[in-house]
MARVOTOR-912247 format. One record per residue (C-alpha): residue in three letters; x, y, z. Coordinates in steps of 0.5 Angstrom, whole numbers, plus 500, padded with zeros to 3 digits. Each point is the difference from the previous one (the first is absolute). Layout:
residues N
ALAXYZ/...
This chain:
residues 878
UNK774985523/UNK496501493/UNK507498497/UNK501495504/UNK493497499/UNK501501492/UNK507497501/UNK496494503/UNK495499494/UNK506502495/UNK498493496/UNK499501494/UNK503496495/UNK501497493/UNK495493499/UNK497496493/UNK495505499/UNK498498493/UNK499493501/UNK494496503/UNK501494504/UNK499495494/UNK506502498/UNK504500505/UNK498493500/UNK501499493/UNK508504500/UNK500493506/UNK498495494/UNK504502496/UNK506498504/UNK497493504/UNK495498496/UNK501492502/UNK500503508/UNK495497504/UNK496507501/UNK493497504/UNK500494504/UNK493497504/UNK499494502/UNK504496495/UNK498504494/UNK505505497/UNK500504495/UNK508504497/UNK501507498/UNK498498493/UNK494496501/UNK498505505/UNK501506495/UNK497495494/UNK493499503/UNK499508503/UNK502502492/UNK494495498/UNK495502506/UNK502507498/UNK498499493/UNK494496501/UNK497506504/UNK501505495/UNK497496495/UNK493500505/UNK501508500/UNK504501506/UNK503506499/UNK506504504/UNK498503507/UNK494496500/UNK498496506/UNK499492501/UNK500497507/UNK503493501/UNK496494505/UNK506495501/UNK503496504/UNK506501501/UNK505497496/UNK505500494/UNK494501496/UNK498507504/UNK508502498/UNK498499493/UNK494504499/UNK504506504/UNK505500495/UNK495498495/UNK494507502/UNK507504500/UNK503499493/UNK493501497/UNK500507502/UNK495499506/UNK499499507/UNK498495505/UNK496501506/UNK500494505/UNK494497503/UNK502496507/UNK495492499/UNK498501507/UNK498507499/UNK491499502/UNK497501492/UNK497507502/UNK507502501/UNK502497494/UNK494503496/UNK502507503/UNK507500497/UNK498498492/UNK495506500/UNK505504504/UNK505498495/UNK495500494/UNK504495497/UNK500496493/UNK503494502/UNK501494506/UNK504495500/UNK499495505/UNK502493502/UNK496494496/UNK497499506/UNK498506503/UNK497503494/UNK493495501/UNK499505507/UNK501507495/UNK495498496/UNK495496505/UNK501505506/UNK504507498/UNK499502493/UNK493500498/UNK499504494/UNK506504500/UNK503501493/UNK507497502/UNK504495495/UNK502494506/UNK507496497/UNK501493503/UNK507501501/UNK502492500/UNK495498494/UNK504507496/UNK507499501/UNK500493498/UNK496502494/UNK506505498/UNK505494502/UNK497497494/UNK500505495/UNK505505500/UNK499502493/UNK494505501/UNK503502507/UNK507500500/UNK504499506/UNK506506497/UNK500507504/UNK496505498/UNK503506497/UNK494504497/UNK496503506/UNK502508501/UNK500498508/UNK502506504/UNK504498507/UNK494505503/UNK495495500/UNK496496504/UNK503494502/UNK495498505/UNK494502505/UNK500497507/UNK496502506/UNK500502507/UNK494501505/UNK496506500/UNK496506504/UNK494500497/UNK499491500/UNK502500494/UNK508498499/UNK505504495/UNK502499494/UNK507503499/UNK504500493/UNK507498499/UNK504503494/UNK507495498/UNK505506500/UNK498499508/UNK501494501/UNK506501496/UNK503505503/UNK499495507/UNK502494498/UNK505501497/UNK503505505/UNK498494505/UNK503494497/UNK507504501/UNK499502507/UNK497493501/UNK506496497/UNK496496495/UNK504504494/UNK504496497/UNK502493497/UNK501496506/UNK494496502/UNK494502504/UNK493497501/UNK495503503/UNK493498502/UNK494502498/UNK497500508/UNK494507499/UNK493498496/UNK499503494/UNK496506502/UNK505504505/UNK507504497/UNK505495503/UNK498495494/UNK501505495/UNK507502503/UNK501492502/UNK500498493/UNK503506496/UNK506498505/UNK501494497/UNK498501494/UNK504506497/UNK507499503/UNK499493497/UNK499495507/UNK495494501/UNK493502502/UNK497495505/UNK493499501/UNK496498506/UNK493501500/UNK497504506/UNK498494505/UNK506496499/UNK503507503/UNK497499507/UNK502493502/UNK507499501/UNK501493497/UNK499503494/UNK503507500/UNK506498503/UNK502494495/UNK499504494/UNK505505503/UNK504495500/UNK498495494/UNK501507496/UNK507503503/UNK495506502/UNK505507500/UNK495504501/UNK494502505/UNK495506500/UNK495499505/UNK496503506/UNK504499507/UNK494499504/UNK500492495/UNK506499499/UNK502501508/UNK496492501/UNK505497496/UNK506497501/UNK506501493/UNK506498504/UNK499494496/UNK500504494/UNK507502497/UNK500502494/UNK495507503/UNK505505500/UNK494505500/UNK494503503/UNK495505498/UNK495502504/UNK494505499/UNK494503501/UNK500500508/UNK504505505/UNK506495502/UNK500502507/UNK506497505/UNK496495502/UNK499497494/UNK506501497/UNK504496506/UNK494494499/UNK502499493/UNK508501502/UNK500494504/UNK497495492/UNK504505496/UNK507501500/UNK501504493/UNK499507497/UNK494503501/UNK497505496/UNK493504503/UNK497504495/UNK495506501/UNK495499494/UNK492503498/UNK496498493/UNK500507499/UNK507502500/UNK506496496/UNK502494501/UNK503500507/UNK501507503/UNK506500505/UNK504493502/UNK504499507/UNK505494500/UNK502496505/UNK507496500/UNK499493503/UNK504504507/UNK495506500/UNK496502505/UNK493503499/UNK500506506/UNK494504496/UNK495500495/UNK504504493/UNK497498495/UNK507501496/UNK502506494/UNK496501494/UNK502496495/UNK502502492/UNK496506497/UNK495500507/UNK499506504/UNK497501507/UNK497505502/UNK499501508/UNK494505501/UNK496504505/UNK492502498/UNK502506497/UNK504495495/UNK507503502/UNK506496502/UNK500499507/UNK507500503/UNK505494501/UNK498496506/UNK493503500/UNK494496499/UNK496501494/UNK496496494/UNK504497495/UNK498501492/UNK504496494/UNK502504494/UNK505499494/UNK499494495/UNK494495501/UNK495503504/UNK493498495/UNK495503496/UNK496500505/UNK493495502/UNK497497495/UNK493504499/UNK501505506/UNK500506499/UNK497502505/UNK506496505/UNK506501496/UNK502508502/UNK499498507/UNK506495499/UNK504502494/UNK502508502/UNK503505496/UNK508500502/UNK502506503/UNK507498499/UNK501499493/UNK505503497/UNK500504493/UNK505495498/UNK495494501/UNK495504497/UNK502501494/UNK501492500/UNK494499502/UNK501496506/UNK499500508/UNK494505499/UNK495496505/UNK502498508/UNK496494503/UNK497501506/UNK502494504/UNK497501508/UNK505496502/UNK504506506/UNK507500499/UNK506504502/UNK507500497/UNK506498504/UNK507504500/UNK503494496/UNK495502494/UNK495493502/UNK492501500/UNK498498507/UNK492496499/UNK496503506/UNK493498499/UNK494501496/UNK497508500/UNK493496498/UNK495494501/UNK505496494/UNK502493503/UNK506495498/UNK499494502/UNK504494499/UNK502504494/UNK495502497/UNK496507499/UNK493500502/UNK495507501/UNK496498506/UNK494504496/UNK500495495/UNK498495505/UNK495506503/UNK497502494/UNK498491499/UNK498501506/UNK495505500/UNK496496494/UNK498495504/UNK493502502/UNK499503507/UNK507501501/UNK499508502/UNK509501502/UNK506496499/UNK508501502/UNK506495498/UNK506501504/UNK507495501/UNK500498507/UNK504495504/UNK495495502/UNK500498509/UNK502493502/UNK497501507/UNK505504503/UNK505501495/UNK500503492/UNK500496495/UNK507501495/UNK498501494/UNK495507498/UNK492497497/UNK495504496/UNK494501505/UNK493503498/UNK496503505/UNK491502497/UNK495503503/UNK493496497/UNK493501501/UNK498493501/UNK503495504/UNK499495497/UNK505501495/UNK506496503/UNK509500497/UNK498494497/UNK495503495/UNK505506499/UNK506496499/UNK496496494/UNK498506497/UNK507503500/UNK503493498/UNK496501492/UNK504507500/UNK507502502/UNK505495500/UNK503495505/UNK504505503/UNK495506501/UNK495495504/UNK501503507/UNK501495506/UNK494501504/UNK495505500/UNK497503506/UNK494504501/UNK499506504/UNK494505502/UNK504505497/UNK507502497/UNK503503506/UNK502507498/UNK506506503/UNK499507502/UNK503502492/UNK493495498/UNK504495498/UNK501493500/UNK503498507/UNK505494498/UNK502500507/UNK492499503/UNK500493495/UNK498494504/UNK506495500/UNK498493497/UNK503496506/UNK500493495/UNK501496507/UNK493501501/UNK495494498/UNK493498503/UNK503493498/UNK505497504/UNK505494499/UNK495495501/UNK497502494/UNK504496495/UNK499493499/UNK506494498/UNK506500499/UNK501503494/UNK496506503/UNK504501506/UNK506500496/UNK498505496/UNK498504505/UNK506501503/UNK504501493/UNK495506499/UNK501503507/UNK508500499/UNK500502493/UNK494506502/UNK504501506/UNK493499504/UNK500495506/UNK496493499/UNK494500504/UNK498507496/UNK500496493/UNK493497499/UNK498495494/UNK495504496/UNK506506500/UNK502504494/UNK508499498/UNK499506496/UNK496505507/UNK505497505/UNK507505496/UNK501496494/UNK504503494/UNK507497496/UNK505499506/UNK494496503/UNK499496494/UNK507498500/UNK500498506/UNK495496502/UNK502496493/UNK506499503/UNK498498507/UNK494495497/UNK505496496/UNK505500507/UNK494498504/UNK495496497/UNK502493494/UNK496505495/UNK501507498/UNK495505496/UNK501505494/UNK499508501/UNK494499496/UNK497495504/UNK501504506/UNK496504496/UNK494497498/UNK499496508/UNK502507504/UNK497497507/UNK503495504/UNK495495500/UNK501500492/UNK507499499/UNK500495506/UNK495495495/UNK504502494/UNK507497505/UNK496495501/UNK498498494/UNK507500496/UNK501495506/UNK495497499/UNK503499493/UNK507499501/UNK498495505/UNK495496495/UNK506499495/UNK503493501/UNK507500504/UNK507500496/UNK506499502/UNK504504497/UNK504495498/UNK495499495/UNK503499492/UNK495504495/UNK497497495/UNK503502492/UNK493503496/UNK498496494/UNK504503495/UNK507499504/UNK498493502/UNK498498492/UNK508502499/UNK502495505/UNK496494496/UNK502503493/UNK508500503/UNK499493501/UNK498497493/UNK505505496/UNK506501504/UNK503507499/UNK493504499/UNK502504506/UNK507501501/UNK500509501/UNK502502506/UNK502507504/UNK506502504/UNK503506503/UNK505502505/UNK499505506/UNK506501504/UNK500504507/UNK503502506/UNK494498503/UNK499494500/UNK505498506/UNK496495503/UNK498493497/UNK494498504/UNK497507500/UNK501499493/UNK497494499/UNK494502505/UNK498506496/UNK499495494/UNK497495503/UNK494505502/UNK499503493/UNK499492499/UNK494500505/UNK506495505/UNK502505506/UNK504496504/UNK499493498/UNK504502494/UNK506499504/UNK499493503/UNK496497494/UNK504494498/UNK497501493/UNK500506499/UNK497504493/UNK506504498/UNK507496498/UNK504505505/UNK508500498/UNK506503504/UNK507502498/UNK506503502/UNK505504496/UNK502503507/UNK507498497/UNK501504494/UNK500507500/UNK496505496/UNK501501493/UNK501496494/UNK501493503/UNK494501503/UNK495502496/UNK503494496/UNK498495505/UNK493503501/UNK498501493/UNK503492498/UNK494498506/UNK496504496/UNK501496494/UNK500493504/UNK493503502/UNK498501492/UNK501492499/UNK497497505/UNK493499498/UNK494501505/UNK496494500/UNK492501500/UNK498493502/UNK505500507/UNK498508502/UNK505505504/UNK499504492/UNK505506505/UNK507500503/UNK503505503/UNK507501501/UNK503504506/UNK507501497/UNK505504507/UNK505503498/UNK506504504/UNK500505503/UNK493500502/UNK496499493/UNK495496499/UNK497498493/UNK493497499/UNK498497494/UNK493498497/UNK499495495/UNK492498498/UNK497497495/UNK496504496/UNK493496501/UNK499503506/UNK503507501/UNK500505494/UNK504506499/UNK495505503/UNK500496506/UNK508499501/UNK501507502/UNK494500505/UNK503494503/UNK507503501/UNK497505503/UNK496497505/UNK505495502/UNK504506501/UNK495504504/UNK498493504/UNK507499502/UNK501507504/UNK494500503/UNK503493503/UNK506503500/UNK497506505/UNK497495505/UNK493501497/UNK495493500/UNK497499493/UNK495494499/UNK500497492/UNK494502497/UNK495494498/UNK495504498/UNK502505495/UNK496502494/UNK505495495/UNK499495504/UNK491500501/UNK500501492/UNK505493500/UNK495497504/UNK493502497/UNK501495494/UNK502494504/UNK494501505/UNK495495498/UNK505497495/UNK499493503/UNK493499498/UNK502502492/UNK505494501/UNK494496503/UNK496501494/UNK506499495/UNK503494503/UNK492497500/UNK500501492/UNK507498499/UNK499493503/UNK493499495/UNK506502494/UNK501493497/UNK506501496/UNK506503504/UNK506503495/UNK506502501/UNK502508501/UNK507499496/UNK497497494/UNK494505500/UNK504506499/UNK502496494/UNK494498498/UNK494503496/UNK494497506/UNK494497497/UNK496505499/UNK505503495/UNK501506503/UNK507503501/UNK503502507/UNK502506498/UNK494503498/UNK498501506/UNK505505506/UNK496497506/UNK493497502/UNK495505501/UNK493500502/UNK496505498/UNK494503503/UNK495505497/UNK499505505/UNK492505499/UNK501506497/UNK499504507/UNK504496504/UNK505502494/UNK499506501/UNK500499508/UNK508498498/UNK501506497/UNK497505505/UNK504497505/UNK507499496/UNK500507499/UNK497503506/UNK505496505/UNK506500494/UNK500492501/UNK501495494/UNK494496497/UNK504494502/UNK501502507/UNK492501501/UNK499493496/UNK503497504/UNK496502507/UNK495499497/UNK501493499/
């Protein structure tokens, strides 16, 4: 058995071990430099610009006094900028400690004292809230990140954008600190080494199928505080792959998740089972991967996720603790999932399976699971007092490893485990009162301890249970407090506030029950099995109780999504104490905007929380949609005033505008005229209309070269269309300033050709466009109904200007008929005009305001708080 065993745990093998992460992406670097690495929004940044920016950031830090291991947090939002500061922190020789925006300001405030760090950097518009709420009179240098990166933009010389050479950085240094809930109420810091992360993604990367020179893109789904985001963006990032980001709202809604997998051709996933089981990538191709972790994958969920997932899925079994990822199960699209293996060890990984006297238990017998080999962390950060109680000696380490120093601590995981005849480790359960809930850690004591310093709080216990629906268990496990109290009239209501300025989101418990005392068993322990059920169908109000249309409806989305019958939901309930968690989120998002001519964001079911709330917010949105004047789809755009003035100029010297765009997409999709033309015609606001409208925008044009083969002739006759198209001229004062040309070959092949004037689309816009009438096309394609946009952010921006335009033509009109001297607008351009002043002395007509030094100062403020332009605040502000 002990050879078998060791056999098993026989992992050891040859990584990068002197280099840090930083150069793994510089070795990438090196070979693509013009690749496009991170993409968020419609904002990219290449290997180069990626590289150039951290080595400028890195230099900036060290300038301030930043010296190597040294900690410095990160308040940001998630973004391409986040992705800098990263790189930028790591090649300086320090590491970062992330700091999640929606944490409460006195988590925010444990963490830098915990850290003692020398530095924060933070988004422009979040560093008013650290200085007014969180920092106080700690010594801490705080960075506006927007405000320094454009400041080195513009000058290179002192902060050069070159790698950085000259640092005696050692792979045995911190990369980063995170932490994870604790016992003692209050969370663990826990540091990371670069060789560990090293050792694991780089094994990863080859398990996973990433490494290569083949394409990948993979999608930055995890917030920045948890390991997954770590592993995601170093999977991108040093095998040379695109990085797309998606803040972490845009994650629960599936009409944003499910486009940008798409618009991104995303690879790859990582994610949670629990989550990503509510969405539906059928419609997905190009994802040929799904990574789950940090929940125990049982059948049921394996089976629910099967039935929108038909590619590879890989499980991995991961602590913050330990590496990277400690054991990988893969499952090929016709697996079956008939137990809960957590899979093998991965490279330079160990398990070790223990009975309470720390002995190997034998093969198929239960025992604790501990991780050894490379990657288990130093420890907690300032516990010392904890730390031996996780990080054991390793009996197992062999003279070998001794004399290299590695493999000399075990850590102690709780989890129960055995090991399978096939080598695998099969997860049993926990040995303590740790929870996992929709993968993520959490130490019931944490949440104790907070409990007990609200006064009169004499006792409290915080367990996972499945909530009760009259009759029935609720699917999904939920944290639940029990206290004993010595008044009543402390209510959940009040717990629940108090809790809300402490731990995160996801520590808050769904209900809180008070009890006369916490039930106890022979042993003297607390006995789960005596703790009342919290049944979520019973409510001293019934149906009668909501008002309206709205509320109604409402009502029974909240009762499907909870799982709860309708008459039990009351107006004045808590979406947050009915079994609120991340799936829920999802769902009720999705069945909102399904049921009712509105929707709502995470964030708003954040801030309205009870029914009768989120009703008036549904409400007034309508109420807002309903205020604004009908247009009928078929409505044209008016152009904004500076295009419009290049019409008038175009008529008084012929030729002044005359550059235009051209490109040629040539698929086997497009197989289907109308559809075609449908999926245009909704990116142009006109949906069906397009198809019946006798005059319409777009100048479309049909031919057929069925009759000539593929090859030579062919691509003569298409490229001979496409110099006919370069000498016919658009004509600004008719209109129709795009054609489309629909070119159907032989043996089913399409060709579909663009030409455009370039007043009206630029070489930003030209592939979006593309892309989005290629998405379009597919949707139509598959059956699926879509309604053009006519209220999109371009299109209220365009009419902003034009809205009270008429009473400015009024005004003019008045003055021009006062005028006694008419000229002529040909001659005039000729012509000095009477008060001697040349035309072109002046670009534009200008008016000017002088604004008070506060109400500058306001301007101010503001740009740099919310990241806008001075322009764009002028301009509401009109």
């Amino acid at each position: 058995m002990k050879q078998q065993l060791e056999e098993w745990n026989n992992t050891d093998r040859e990584y990068p071990s002197s280099k840090r992460l930083h150069h793994l992406i510089e070795e990438v670097v090196e070979r693509h430099e013009d690749k496009i690495a991170v993409v968020c929004n419609e904002r990219e940044l290449t290997y180069g610009e990626l590289n150039a920016q951290g080595n400028s950031l890195a230099r900036y830090l060290r300038s301030i006094g930043i010296l190597p291991e040294q900690l410095v947090a990160l308040f940001l939002d998630k973004s391409e900028k986040l992705i800098v500061t990263i790189l930028g922190v790591w090649k300086s020789g320090a590491a970062y400690v992330p700091i999640d925006l929606t944490y409460p300001n006195e988590r925010v405030r444990f963490v830098l004292d915990d850290t003692t760090a020398r530095a924060i950097i933070g988004s422009n518009r979040h560093v008013e809230r650290l200085q007014r709420e969180v920092i106080g009179d700690r010594k801490l240098c705080i960075i506006r990140l927007k405000s320094l990166l454009a400041s080195l933009a513009q000058d290179s010389s002192k902060f050069p954008a070159h790698n950085l050479d000259d640092l005696p950085l050692t792979s045995q240094q911190l990369a980063y600190v995170t932490y994870t809930s604790g016992t003692t109420g209050f969370p663990k810091g826990i540091f990371k080494q670069h060789t560990n992360v090293v050792n694991s993604i780089t094994d990863l990367s080859a398990r996973y199928g990433v490494a290569g020179q083949h394409h990948e893109a993979i999608l930055l789904f995890s917030a920045c505080v948890f390991e997954p985001f770590v592993r995601q963006t170093l999977m991108a990032l040093v095998n040379g792959h695109l990085l797309a980001v998606i803040n972490d709202v845009e994650k629960y809604d599936a009409d944003t998740l499910l486009p940008s997998i798409r618009r991104h051709s995303i690879t790859y996933l990582n994610g949670t089972a629990s989550v990503l089981q509510e969405y539906d990538f059928s419609d997905c191709p190009s994802l040929n991967r799904m990574v789950l972790v940090g929940e125990n994958l049982t059948e049921a969920r394996y089976l629910a996720l099967r039935q929108r997932f038909k590619n590879r899925i890989l499980n991995e079994y991961s602590f913050t603790e330990p590496a990277f990822v400690t054991a990988l199960k893969i499952f090929e699209p016709e697996s079956t999932r008939k137990d809960t293996s957590l899979g093998r060890p991965v490279r330079n990984v160990k398990c070790y399976i223990l009975n309470p006297s720390l002995k190997r238990v034998p093969i198929g017998a239960t025992g604790e699971l501990h991780i050894g080999g490379l990657g288990i962390s130093k420890g907690y950060l300032n516990r010392p007092e904890l730390t031996p109680h996780r990080f054991i000696l390793n009996p197992f380490q062999t003279d070998c490893e001794k004399q290299l120093g590695i493999n000399s601590l075990m850590y102690k995981t709780g989890d129960l485990a055995l090991w399978l005849p096939n080598g695998e480790v099969e997860y049993l359960g926990r040995a303590d009162f740790q929870i996992k809930l929709r993968g993520i850690r959490i130490e019931t004591g944490e949440i104790e301890t907070m409990l007990a310093l609200y006064p009169r709080v004499r006792t409290s216990l915080v367990v996972a249970k499945k909530l009760r629906n009259g009759p029935e268990e609720t699917t999904n496990e939920h944290l639940v407090g029990y206290y004993v109290c010595d008044s009543a009239s402390v209510s959940e209501a009040d717990l629940l506030s108090f809790l809300e300025k402490k731990p995160p989101r996801y520590m808050i418990p769904t209900r809180l029950v008070r009890l006369s005392q916490i039930p106890v068993n022979v042993n003297g322990k607390a006995d789960l099995r005596a703790l009342p059920a919290i049944d979520i169908s019973n409510s001293t109000e019934v149906r009668s109780d909501l008002r309206g249309d709205t509320e109604i409806a409402l009502g029974q989305i909240w009762a499907d999504v909870l799982g709860a019958r309708q008459r039990s939901v009351s107006r004045n309930d808590n979406f947050f104490r009915l079994g609120r968690h991340s799936i829920t989120y999802i769902q009720l998002i999705a069945r909102i905007r399904q049921r009712l001519p509105v929707s709502i964001s995470v964030e708003n079911v954040f801030a309205t929380r009870t029914l009768e709330r989120m009703a008036d917010l549904l409400q007034n949105k309508q109420q807002e949609k309903c205020d604004k004047p009908h247009e009928a789809p078929t409505e044209l755009l008016e152009e904004n005033a500076a295009t419009d003035n290049i019409y008038l100029a175009n008529s008084l010297q012929q030729g002044f505008v005359y550059h235009y765009l051209k490109s040629m997409e040539q698929s086997d999709a497009y197989v289907m005229q109308s559809v075609l033309r449908a999926a245009a015609a909704v990116l142009m606001g006109k949906g069906g209309f397009q198809l019946i409208d006798q005059d319409p925008p777009l100048d479309w044009r049909f031919f057929y070269f069925t009759d000539v083969a593929a090859g030579a002739v062919e691509d003569r006759k298409l490229e001979d269309l496409r110099r006919q198209d370069l000498t016919e001229r658009f004509k600004l004062d008719v209109g129709r300033l795009f054609r489309v040309y629909l070119i159907e070959h032989s043996e089913n092949r399409f060709t579909c050709l663009f030409s455009c004037h370039h007043a009206i689309l630029d070489g930003w816009s030209l592939p979006l466009l593309f892309e989005k009438v290629h998405e379009t096309y597919l949707q139509l394609l598959h059956g699926n109904n879509l309604t053009p946009s006519i209220d999109d952010p371009y299109t209220r921006t365009q009419r902003y200007p034009h809205a009270h335009r008429e009473d400015h033509l009024d005004f003019w009109a008045g003055v021009v008929q006062k005028i006694d001297e008419r000229c002529d607008m040909n001659a005039s351009l000729n012509e000095r005009s009477r008060y001697k002043v040349q035309l072109a002395d002046y670009d534009q007509v200008q008016e000017q305001r002088q604004l008070t030094i506060a109400l500058s100062a306001g301007c101010h403020r503001a740009r740099s708080r919310d990241d806008w332009r001075i322009y764009s605040i002028h301009l509401l502000c009109q």
